[in-house]
KEDOBA-660808 format. One record per residue (C-alpha): x, y, z; residue in one letter. Coordinates in nm, 2 decimals, m for minus. Layout:
REM KEDOBA-660808
       px       py       pz   resn
        X        Y        Z      a
...
REM end
This chain:
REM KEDOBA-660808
       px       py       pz   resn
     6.06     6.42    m7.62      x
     5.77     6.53    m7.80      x
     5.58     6.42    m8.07      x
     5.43     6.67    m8.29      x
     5.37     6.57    m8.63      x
     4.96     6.60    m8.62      x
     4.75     6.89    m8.58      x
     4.60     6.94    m8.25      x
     4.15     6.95    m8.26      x
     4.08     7.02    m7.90      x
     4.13     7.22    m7.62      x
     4.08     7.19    m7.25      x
     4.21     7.35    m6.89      x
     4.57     7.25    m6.80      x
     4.60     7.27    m6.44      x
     4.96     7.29    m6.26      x
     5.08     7.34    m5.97      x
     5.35     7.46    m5.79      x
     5.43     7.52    m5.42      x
     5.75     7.77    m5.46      x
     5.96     7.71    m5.24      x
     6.34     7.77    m5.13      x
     6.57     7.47    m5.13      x
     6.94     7.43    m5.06      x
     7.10     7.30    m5.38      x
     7.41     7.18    m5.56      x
     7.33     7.26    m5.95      x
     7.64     7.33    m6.08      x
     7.89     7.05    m5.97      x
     8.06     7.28    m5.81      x
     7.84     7.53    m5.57      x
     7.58     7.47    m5.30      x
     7.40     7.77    m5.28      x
     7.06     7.87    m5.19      x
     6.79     7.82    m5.52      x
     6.44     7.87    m5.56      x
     6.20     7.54    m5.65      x
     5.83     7.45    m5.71      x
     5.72     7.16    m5.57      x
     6.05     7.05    m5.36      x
     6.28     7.05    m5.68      x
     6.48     7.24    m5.88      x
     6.50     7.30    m6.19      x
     6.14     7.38    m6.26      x
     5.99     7.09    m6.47      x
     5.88     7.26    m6.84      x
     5.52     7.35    m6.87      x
     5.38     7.22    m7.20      x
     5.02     7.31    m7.35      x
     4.84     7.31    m7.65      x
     4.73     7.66    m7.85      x
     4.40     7.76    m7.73      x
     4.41     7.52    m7.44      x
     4.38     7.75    m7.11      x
     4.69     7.76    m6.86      x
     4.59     7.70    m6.47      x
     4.87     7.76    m6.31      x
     4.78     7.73    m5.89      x
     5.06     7.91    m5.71      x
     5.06     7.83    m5.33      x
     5.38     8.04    m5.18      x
     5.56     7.86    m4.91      x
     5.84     8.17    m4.90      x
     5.88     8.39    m4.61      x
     5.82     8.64    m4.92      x
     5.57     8.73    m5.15      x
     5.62     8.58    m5.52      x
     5.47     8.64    m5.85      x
     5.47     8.43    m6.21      x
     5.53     8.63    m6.52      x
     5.43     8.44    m6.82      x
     5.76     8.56    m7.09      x
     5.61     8.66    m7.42      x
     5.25     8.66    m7.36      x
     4.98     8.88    m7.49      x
     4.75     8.84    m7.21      x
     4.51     9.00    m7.42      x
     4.20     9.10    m7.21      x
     4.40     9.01    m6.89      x
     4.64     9.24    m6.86      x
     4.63     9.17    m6.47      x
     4.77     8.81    m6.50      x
     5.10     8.96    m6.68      x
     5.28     8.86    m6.28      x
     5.47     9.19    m6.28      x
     5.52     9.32    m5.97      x
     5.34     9.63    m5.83      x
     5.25     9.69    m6.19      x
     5.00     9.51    m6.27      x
     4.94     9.26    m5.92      x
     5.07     9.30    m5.56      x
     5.34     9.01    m5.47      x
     5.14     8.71    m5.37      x
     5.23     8.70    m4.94      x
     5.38     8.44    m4.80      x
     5.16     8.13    m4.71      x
     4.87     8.28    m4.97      x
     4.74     8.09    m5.27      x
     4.69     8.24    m5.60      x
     4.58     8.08    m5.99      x
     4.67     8.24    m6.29      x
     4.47     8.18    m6.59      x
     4.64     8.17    m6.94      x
     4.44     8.17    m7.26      x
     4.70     8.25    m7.52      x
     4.61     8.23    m7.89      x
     5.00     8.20    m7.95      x
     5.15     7.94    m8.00      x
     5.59     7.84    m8.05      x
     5.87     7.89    m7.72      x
     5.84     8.08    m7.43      x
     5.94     8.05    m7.08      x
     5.78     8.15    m6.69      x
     5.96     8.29    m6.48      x
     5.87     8.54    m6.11      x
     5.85     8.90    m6.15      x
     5.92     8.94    m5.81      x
     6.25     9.12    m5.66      x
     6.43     8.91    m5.93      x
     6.33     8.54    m5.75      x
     6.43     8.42    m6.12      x
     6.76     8.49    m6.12      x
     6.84     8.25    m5.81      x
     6.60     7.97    m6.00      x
     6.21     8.11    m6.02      x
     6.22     8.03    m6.39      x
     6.13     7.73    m6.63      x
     6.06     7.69    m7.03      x
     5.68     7.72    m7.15      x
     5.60     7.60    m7.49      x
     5.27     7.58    m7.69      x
     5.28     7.29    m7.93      x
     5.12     7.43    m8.29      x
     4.79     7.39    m8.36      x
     4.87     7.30    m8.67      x
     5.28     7.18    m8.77      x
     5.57     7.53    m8.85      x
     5.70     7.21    m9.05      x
     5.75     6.84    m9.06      x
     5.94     6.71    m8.86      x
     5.98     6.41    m8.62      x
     6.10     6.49    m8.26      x
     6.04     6.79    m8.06      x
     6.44     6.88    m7.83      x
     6.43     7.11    m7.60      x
     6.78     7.34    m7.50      x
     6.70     7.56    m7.15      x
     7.02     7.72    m7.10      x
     7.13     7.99    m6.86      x
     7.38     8.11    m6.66      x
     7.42     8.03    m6.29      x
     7.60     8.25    m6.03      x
     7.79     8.09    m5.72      x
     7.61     8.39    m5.49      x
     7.26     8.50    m5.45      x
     7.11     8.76    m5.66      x
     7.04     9.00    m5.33      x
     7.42     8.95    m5.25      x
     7.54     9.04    m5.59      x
     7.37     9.36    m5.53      x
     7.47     9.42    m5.23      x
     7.79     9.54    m5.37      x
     7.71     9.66    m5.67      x
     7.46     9.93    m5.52      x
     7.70     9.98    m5.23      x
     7.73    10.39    m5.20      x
     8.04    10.45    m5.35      x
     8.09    10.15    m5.58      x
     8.23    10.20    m5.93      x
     8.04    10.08    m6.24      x
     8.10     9.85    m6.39      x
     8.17     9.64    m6.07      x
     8.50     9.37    m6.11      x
     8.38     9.08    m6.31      x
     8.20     8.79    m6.25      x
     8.24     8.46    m6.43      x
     7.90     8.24    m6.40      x
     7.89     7.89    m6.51      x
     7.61     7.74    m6.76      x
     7.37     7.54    m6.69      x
     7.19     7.32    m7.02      x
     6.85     7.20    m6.90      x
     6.92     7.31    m6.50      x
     7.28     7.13    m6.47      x
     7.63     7.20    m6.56      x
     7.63     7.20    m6.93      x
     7.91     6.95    m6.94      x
     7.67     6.70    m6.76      x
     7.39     6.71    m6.98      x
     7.27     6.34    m7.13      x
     7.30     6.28    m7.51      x
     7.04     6.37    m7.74      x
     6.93     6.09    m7.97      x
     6.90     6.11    m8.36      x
     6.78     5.83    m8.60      x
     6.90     5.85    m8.97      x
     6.70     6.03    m9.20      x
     6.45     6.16    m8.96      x
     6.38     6.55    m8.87      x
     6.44     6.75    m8.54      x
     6.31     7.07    m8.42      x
     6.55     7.21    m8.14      x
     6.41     7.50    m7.94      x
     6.70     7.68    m7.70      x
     6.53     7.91    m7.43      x
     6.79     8.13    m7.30      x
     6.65     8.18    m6.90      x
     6.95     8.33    m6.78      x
     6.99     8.67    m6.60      x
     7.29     8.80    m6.80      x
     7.53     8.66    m7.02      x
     7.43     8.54    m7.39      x
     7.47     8.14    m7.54      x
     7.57     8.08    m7.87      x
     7.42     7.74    m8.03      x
     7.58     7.50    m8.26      x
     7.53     7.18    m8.39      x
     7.85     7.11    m8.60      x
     7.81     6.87    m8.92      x
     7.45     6.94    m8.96      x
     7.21     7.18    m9.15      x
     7.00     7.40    m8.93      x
     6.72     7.61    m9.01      x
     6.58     7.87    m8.80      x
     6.17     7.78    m8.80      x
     6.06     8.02    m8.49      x
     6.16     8.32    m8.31      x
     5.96     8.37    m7.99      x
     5.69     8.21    m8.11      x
     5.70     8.40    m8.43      x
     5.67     8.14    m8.73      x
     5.99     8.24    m8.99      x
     6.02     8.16    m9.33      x
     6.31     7.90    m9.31      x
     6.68     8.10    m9.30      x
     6.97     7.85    m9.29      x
     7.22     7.94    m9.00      x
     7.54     7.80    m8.88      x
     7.41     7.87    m8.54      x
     7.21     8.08    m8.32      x
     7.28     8.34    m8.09      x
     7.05     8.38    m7.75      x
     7.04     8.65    m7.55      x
     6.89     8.65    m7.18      x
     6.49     8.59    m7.25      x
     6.54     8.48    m7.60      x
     6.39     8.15    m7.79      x
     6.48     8.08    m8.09      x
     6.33     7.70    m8.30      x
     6.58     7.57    m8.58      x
     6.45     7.24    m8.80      x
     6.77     7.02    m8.82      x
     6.79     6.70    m9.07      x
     6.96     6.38    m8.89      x
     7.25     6.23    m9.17      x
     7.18     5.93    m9.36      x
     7.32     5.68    m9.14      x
     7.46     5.61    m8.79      x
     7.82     5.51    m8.87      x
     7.91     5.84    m8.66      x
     7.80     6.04    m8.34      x
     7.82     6.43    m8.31      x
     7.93     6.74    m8.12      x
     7.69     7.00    m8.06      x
     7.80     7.33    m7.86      x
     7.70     7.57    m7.65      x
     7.94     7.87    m7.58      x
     7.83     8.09    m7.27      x
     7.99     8.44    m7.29      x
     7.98     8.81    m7.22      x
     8.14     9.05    m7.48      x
     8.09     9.41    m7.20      x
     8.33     9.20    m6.92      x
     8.72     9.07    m6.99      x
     8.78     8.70    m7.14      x
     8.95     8.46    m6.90      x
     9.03     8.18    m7.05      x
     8.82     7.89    m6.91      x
     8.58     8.14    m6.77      x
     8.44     8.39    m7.04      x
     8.39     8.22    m7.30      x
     8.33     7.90    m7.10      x
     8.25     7.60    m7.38      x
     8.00     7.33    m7.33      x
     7.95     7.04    m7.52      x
     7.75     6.81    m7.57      x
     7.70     6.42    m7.75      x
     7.46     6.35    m8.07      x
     7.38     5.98    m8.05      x
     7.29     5.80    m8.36      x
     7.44     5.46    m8.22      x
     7.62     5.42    m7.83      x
     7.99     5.38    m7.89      x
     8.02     5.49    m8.23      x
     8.30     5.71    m8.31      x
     8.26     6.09    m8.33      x
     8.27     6.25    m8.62      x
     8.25     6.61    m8.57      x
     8.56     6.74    m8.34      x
     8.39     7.07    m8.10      x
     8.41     7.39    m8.28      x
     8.54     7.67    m8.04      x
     8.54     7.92    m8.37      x
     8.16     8.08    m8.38      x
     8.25     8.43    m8.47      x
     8.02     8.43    m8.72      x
     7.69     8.36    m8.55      x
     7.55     8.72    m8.46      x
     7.24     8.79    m8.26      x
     7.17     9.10    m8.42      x
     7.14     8.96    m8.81      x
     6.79     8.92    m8.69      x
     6.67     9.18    m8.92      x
     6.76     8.93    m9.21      x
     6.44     8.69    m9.09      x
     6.14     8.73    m9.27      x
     5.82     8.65    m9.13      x
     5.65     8.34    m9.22      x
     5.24     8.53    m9.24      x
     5.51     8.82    m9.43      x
     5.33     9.13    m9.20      x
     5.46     9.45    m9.34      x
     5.64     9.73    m9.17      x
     5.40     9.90    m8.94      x
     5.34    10.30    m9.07      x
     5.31    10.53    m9.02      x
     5.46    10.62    m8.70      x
     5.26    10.81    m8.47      x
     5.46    10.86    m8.17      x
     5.85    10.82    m8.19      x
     6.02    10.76    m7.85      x
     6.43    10.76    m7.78      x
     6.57    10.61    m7.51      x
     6.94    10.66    m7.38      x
     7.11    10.37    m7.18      x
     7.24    10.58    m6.92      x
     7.44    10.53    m6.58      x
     7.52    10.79    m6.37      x
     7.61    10.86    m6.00      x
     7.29    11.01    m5.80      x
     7.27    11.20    m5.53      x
     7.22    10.90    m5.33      x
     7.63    10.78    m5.39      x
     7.50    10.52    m5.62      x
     7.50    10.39    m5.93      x
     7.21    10.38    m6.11      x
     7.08    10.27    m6.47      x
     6.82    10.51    m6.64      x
     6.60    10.52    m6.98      x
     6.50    10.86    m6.91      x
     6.47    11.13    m6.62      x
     6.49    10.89    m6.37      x
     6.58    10.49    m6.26      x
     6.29    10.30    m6.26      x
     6.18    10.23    m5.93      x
     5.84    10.11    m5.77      x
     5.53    10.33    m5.65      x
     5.30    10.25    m5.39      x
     4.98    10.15    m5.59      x
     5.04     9.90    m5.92      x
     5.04    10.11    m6.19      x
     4.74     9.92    m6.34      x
     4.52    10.02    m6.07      x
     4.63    10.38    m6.12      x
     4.55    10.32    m6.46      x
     4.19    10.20    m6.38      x
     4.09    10.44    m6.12      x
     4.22    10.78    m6.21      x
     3.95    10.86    m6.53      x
     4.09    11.10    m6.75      x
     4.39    11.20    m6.55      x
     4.54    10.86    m6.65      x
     4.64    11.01    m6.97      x
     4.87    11.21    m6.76      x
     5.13    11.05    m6.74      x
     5.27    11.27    m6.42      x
     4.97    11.07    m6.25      x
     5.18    10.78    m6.19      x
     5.49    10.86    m6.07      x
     5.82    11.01    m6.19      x
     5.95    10.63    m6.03      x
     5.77    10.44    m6.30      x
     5.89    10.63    m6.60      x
     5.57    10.59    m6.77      x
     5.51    10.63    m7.15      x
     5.14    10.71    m7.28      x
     4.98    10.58    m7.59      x
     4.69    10.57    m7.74      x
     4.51    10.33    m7.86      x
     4.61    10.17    m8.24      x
     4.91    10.45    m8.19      x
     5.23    10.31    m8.42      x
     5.52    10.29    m8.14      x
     5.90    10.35    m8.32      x
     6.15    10.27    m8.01      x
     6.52    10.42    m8.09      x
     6.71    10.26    m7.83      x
     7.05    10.37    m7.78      x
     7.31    10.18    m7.59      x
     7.53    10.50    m7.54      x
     7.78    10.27    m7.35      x
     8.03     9.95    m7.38      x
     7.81     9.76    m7.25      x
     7.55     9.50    m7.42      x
     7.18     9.46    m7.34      x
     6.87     9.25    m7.42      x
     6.53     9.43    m7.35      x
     6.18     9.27    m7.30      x
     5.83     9.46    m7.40      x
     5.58     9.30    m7.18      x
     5.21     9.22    m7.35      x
     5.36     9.27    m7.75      x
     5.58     9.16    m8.00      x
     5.77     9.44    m8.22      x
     5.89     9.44    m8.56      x
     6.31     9.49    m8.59      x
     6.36     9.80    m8.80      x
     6.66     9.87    m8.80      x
     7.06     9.87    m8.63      x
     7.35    10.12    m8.67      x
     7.56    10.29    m8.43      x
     7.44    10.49    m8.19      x
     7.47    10.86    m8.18      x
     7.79    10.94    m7.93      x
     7.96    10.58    m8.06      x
     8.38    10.69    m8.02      x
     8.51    10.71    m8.41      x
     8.68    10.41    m8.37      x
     8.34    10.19    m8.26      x
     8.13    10.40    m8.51      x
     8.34    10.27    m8.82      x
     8.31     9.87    m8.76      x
     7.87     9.93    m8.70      x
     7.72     9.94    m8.99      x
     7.39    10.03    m9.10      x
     7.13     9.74    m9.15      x
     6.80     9.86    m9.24      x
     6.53     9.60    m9.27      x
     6.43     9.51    m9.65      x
     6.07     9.37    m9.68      x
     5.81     9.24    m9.39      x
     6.07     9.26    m9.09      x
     6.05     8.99    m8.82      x
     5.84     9.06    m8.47      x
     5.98     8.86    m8.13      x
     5.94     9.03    m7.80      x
     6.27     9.03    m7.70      x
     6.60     9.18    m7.85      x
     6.94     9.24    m7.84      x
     7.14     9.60    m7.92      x
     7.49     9.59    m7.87      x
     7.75     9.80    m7.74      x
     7.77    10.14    m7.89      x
     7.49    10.09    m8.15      x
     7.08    10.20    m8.17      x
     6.83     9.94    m8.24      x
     6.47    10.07    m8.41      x
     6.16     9.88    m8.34      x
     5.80     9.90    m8.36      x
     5.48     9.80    m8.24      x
     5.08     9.87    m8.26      x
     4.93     9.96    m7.95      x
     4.60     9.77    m7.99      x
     4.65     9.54    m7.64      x
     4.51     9.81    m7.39      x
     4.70     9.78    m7.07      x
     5.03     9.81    m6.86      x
     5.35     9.70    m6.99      x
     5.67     9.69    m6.84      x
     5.97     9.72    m7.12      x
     6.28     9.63    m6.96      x
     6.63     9.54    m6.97      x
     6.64     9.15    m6.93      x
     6.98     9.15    m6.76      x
     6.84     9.16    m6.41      x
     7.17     9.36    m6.26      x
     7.08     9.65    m6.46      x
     6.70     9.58    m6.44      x
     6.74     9.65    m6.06      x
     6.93     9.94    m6.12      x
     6.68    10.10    m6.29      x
     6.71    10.02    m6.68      x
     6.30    10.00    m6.76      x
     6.01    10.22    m6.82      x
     5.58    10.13    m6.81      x
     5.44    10.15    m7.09      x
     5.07    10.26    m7.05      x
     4.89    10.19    m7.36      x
     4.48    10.33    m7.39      x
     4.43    10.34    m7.03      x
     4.08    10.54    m7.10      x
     4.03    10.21    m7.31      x
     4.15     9.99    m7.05      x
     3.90    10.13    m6.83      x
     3.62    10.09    m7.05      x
     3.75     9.71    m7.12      x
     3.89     9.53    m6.78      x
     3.77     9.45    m6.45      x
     4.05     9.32    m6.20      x
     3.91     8.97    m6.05      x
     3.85     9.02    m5.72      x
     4.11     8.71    m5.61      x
     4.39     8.98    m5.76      x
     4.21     9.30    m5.58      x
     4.25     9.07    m5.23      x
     4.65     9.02    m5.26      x
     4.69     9.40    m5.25      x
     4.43     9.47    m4.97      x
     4.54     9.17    m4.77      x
     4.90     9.34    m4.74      x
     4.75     9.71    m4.71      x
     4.81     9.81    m5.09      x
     4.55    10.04    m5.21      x
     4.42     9.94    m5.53      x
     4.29    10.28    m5.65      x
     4.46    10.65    m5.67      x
     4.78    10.80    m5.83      x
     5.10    10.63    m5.82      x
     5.08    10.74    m5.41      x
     4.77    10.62    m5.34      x
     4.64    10.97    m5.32      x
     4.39    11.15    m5.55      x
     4.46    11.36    m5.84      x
     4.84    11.49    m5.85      x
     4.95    11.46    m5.52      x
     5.22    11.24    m5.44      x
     5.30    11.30    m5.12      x
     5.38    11.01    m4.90      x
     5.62    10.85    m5.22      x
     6.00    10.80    m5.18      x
     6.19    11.09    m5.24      x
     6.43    11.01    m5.60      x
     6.78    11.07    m5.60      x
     6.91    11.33    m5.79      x
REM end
């Protein structure tokens, strides 16, 4: 545990290292299965630094792959190209090559790491990263961590394998994962430890792939503090609800004495796929220790109907930024999946499914001068979306479907706006949404939630030049397509950044251009790029 009652008056390099690596693993009390490690182990030790420290992070890649590290919730102002996404802003790093991020964030609260490449995170790539306050959200005593996440008893690349089988309905059967509570079964996780009258902050990073946690801590009063590292002004909850890439800090009071020990729970579950009892919801709990052997007090709660994901929009803001207006470009996106001409299902925002190019977009970006306003210059594959710089960005998302999402904006928080139900919501779905519009400064995080059958509104200023994936954090539909790129003042990006030349090198060492349209050719001709289904 740590100890962060004191503010923090220095600063200096933190250097870690990891050698990824595969490894043959047991992590579930139930499964060996193939699982991807750092340093011969797995799970992925937390990385912990201090705001304004700077993050070394020395990759050497020991895969018969290529790898990348995307840091979750980072700005990466000024460094767009150490965002770790793949072929959008860096080429994989190869197999045997070394490679060191640098992280200067002037953030600070919960995030987490995790690879950007083919979807290494869902099969382990993935770890919590938190930046201790420079100066304290509140007082408190002890510093828990909660890295939950949902763990599948196949690889990712088999999973897919039937899902994007020619010919295979969608949704595909279901699948029940078990949960993992920091990286082992969740009903194997060791006490935490409170003392009477002292104050706990809990953080739970939800690092799973798809299925949401809901976090309890029966017979106490929690307070939600933080919100991917966005400072709230304290809301009581009876719990919190965390979606795939979602943090969330609650400030929780120990009871005046140690006469009793607790409960607390975690529920794993999946409201698009069928309950099974024992399966979906699967309920984990775990031990509250004020004193070994004394008797519990609190029973488990299974009932935690009331703890909604989406009553977001009732957090205020703890520096109480107001709404961002007025809107300057207004985007929709439809959660679609349809049937291409390929015999496959895919996942789409727009025109197409999101698929890779042949040149990081970032590069295309960089190199194309006024052309990479066009957005045509980078591929119909990437779905890219041009603004201008210090444009207001309103997002309508609209899950047009019964199925569930969480979605990730790479290099910005936005503000929640608003939920209601979506457009073509059946009557009978439509009725039991209703409108929630937000009422004051409305709360910024970087990742969210929209249900089935409803629209989310966010927004965001575009004043971090650059290239920014925004995705669906469930990696299923992720691969099948369910993100766009943001491109954000590339003619002030080029003005702005220079790509080290250590970055340049893992591109030209695998015969990656690192300059022309989305094909690597000049102006609009794409010739040479993967034909898209239809």
């Amino acid at each position: 545990m740590i100890l962060l009652s004191l503010p923090l008056c220095y600063t200096e390099t933190v250097d870690v290292y990891w050698d990824v690596v595969s490894l043959t693993l047991n992590r579930d009390g139930y499964i060996t299965r193939s699982t991807y490690g750092v340093n011969g182990k797995s799970p992925i030790p937390p990385v912990y630094i201090n705001r304004g420290d700077t993050l070394a992070l020395h990759v050497h890649n020991s895969l018969d792959e290529p790898t990348g590290v995307h840091f979750h919730g980072m700005f990466q102002e000024n460094t767009p190209y150490y965002d770790g996404s793949d072929m959008v802003t860096q080429c994989g790093i190869p197999a045997g090559a070394n490679f060191t991020y640098y992280v200067t964030p002037d953030q600070e609260g919960t995030y987490w790491i995790h690879s950007h490449y083919h979807h290494q995170n869902s099969d382990g790539l993935r770890t919590p990263f938190v930046i201790r306050d420079s100066s304290p959200i509140a007082e408190y005593d002890d510093d828990i961590l909660f890295s939950v996440e949902d763990w599948y008893p196949v690889e990712f690349a088999e999973r897919m394998k039937i899902i994007l089988s020619p010919g295979v309905s969608f949704p595909p059967p279901p699948e029940y994962p078990l949960g993992l509570i920091n990286g082992y079964n969740g009903n194997d996780t060791q006490p935490i430890h409170f003392e009477p009258g002292k104050k706990y902050r809990i953080r739970v990073v939800n690092i799973g792939t798809t299925e949401w946690f809901k976090f309890s801590l029966p017979g106490h009063k929690m307070q939600i503090i933080e919100v991917e590292g966005e400072r709230t002004v304290p809301y009581d909850v009876g719990g919190v609800d965390v979606g795939p890439g979602q943090r969330y800090s609650m400030l929780v009071e120990a009871k005046d004495t140690d006469d009793f020990n607790y409960i607390y729970n975690a529920t794993l579950y999946a409201d698009f796929i069928a309950q099974a009892p024992g399966m979906n919801p699967r309920y984990y709990f775990g031990s509250v220790e004020y004193k070994k052997c004394a008797p519990v007090k609190s029973p488990a709660v299974t009932d935690d109907s009331d703890i909604d994901g989406t009553k977001d929009i009732n957090l205020r803001p703890y520096d109480e930024e107001p709404l961002f207006e007025p809107v300057t470009k207004s985007i929709v996106f439809n959660f679609t999946t349809k049937v291409l001409s390929d015999n496959i299902t895919h996942a789409m925002l727009g025109d197409h499914p999101y698929s890779q190019v042949s040149v990081p977009t970032i590069y295309t970006a960089l190199t194309m001068g006024d052309l990479a306003t066009n957005p045509d210059v980078y591929g119909p594959q990437t779905q890219a979306q041009i603004v201008d710089y210090n444009d207001i960005v309103e997002i309508d998302l609209r899950a047009t479907a019964p199925l569930d999402h969480t979605f990730h904006l790479h290099g910005h928080k936005f503000q929640i706006v608003e939920y209601g139900p979506a457009p073509n919501a059946p009557a009978s779905k439509a009725e039991n949404i209703t409108v929630r519009r937000v009422n004051g400064p409305p709360i910024k995080r970087d990742t969210l939630t929209v249900r089935a059958w409803e629209y989310i509104k966010v927004r965001f200023r575009a004043n971090n030049p650059g290239v920014w994936m925004f995705h669906c954090h469930m990696d299923v539909h992720f691969y099948m397509g369910l993100a766009v790129t943001f491109v954000e003042a590339p003619l002030e990006l080029q003005k702005k950044i220079t790509v080290p030349d250590a970055l340049n090198q893992l591109c030209i060492s695998q015969g990656i251009k690192t300059y022309g349209n989305g094909a690597g050719n000049e102006g609009l001709n794409m010739t040479g790029l993967p034909a898209m289904p239809t």
